[in-house]
N, C-alpha and C positions, 0 to 999 in steps of 0.2 A: 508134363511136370519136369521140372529141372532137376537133375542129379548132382548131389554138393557130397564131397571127400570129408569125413569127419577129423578136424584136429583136434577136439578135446572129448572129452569124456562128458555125457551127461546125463548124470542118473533121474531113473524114472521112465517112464513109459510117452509116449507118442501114439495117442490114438490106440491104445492098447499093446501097444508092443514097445519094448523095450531099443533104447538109441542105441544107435549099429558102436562099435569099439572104436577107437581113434582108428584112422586108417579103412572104416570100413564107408558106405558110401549110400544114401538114403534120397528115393523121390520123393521130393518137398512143391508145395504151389510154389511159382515165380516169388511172390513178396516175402513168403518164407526164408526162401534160398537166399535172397537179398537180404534178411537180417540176417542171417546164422552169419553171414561173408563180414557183412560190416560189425557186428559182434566180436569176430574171431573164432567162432566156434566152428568153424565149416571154412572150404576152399571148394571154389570153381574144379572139376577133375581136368588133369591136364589136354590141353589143346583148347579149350575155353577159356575164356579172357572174364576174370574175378570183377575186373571193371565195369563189363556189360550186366553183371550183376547185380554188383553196388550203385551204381546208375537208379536201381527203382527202388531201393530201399529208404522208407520213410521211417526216420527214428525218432522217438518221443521224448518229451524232453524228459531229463533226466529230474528224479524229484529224490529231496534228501529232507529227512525229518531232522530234530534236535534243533541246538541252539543256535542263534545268528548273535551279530553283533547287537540289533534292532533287539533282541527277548532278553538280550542280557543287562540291558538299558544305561 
């Protein structure tokens, strides 16, 4: 499992244990580590390349409820 650097905070638990502090550092599956990087909430730890990371990251599309131009008619 991949080791990613935390840069933000995120409260709540992981599998029962609560996310390491900014700065602290957490084994994640590969596909994991690849979101947290392309998120922004995690960084590759130095000597590792963020790229080879980001590389397997599959992101979903983004979905936003409320109004469109189309509901507003």
């Amino acid at each position: 499992m991949p080791k990613v650097e935390m840069v933000v905070l995120i409260s709540g638990t992981r599998n029962g244990v609560d996310w390491p502090a900014v700065g602290g550092f957490i084994d994640v599956p590969a596909q994991e580590a690849a979101e947290l990087i392309a998120n922004g909430f995690a960084r590759a730890p130095e000597g590792k390349s963020a790229e080879s990371e980001k590389a397997t990251a599959r992101r979903k599309p983004e979905q936003r409820g409320g109004l469109t131009k189309a509901s507003l008619g």
